[in-house]
C-alpha distance (Angstrom), angle and dihedral (degrees) to the residues before:
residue distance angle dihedral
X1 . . .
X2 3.69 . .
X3 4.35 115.5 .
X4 3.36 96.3 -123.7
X5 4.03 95.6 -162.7
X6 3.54 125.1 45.7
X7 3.20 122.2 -124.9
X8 4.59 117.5 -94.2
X9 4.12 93.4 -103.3
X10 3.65 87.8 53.2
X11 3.67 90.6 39.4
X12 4.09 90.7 48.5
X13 3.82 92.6 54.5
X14 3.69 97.3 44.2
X15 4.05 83.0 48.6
X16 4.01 89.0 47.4
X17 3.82 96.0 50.7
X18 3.67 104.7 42.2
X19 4.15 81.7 53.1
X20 3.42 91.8 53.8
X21 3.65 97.7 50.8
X22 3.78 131.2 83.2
X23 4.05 100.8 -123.2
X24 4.09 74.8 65.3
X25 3.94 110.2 115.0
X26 4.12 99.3 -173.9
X27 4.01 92.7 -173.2
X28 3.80 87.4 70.6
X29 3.21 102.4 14.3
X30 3.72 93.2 -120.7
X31 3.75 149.3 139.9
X32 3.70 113.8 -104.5
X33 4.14 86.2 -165.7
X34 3.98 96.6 52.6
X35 3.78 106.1 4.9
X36 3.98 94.6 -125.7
X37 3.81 123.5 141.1
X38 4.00 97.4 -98.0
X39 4.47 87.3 -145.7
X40 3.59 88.6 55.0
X41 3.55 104.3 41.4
X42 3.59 99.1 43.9
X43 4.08 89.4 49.7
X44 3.91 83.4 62.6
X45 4.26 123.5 89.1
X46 3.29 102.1 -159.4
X47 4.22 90.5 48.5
X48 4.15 120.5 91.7
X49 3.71 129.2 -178.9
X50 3.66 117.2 -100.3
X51 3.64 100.7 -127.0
X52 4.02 86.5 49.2
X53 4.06 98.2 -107.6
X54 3.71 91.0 130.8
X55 3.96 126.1 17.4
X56 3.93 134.9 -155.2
X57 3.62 119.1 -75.6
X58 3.66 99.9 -158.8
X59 4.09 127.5 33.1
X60 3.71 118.2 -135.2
X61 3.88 111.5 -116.0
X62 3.78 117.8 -112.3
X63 3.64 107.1 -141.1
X64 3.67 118.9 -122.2
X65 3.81 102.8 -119.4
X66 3.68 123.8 34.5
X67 4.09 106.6 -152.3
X68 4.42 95.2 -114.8
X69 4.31 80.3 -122.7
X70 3.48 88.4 63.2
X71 3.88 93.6 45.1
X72 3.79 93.3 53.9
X73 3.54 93.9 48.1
X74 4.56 89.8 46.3
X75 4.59 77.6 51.0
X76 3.90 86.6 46.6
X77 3.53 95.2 51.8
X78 3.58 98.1 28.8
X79 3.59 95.0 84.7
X80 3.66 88.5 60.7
X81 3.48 106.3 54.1
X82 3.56 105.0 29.6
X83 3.55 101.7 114.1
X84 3.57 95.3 51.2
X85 3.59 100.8 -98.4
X86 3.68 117.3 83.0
X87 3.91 113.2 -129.3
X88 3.86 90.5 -127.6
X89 3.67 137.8 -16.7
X90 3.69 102.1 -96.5
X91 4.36 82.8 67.6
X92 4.17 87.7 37.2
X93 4.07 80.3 53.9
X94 3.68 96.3 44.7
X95 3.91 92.6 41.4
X96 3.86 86.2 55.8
X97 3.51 98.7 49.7
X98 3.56 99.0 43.8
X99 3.86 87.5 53.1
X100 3.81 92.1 49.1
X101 4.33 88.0 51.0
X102 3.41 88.8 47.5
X103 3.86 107.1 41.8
X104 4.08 94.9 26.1
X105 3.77 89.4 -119.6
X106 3.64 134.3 145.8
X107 3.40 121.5 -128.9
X108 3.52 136.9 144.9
X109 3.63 118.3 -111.8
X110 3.71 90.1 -129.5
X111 3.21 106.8 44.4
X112 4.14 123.6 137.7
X113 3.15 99.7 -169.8
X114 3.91 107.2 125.4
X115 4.01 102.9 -156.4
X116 3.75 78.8 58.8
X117 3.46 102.1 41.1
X118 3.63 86.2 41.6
X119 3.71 91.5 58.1
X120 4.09 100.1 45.7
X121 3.87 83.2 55.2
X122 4.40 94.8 50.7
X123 3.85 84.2 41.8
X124 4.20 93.7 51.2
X125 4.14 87.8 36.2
X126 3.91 84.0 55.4
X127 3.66 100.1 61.3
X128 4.13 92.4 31.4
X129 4.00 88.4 51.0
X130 3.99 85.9 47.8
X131 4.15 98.9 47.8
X132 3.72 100.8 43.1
C-alpha cells in the first residue's frame, strides 16, 4: 500500500521552497503555475511541483489486469489526448474518469491542475505504451 502523506520534514521543505519561489502567491497561499493550495498539495505523496522543485514521494500502483472494456475505451480516447492536451473537455472528462476507475483515484473531472493532469496522462501512457 501506497503512504499517502508524506511525512512533516518532507512536508516543511516542500512548504519552504514553494514560498521561496516566484509562482508563490502568499495572499492565498497558492500556485500561480497550477492554481493548487501549496499546504495541501505539498502534504500529498503522490503530488510534485510542475516546474520539478519538489517530486512525488510515493508512485501510484498500476493494477495488474486492466478489464479489456476499460482498454477499448483508454484506445477510444487515446487518440484524443495523446499529445497531452485533450481536444475538448468531454475527452479531458473521459480521460479523467477512466484514470480514476483504473487507478482508484479521486480526481475531479475538471480539474486544471497540471501536476495532476500531468499524472492521469503518464498513468494512461503507461498502460497504452504496454498494450501496443
Amino acid at each position: 500500500m501506497n503512504k499517502f502523506f508524506v511525512d512533516k520534514e518532507v512536508y516543511k521543505e516542500r512548504l519552504d521552497i514553494c514560498r521561496s519561489c516566484t509562482h508563490y502567491f502568499g495572499a492565498t497561499g497558492n500556485c500561480k503555475k497550477c492554481g493548487c493550495f501549496v499546504r495541501i498539495k505539498a502534504s500529498i505523496g503522490s503530488m510534485f511541483c510542475p516546474l520539478n522543485y519538489w517530486t512525488k514521494t510515493t508512485e501510484v500502483e498500476e493494477p495488474k489486469e486492466i478489464p479489456e472494456h476499460l482498454l477499448k475505451e483508454l484506445k477510444e480516447i487515446w487518440v484524443h489526448i495523446e499529445n497531452r492536451k485533450a481536444t475538448n473537455h468531454e475527452w479531458k472528462f473521459r480521460a479523467v474518469e477512466l484514470h480514476n476507475a483504473i487507478y482508484n483515484t479521486k480526481y475531479k473531472k475538471g480539474t486544471n491542475c497540471s501536476s495532476c493532469l500531468k499524472d492521469i496522462w503518464t498513468g494512461l501512457s503507461n498502460i497504452i505504451n504496454k498494450n501496443k
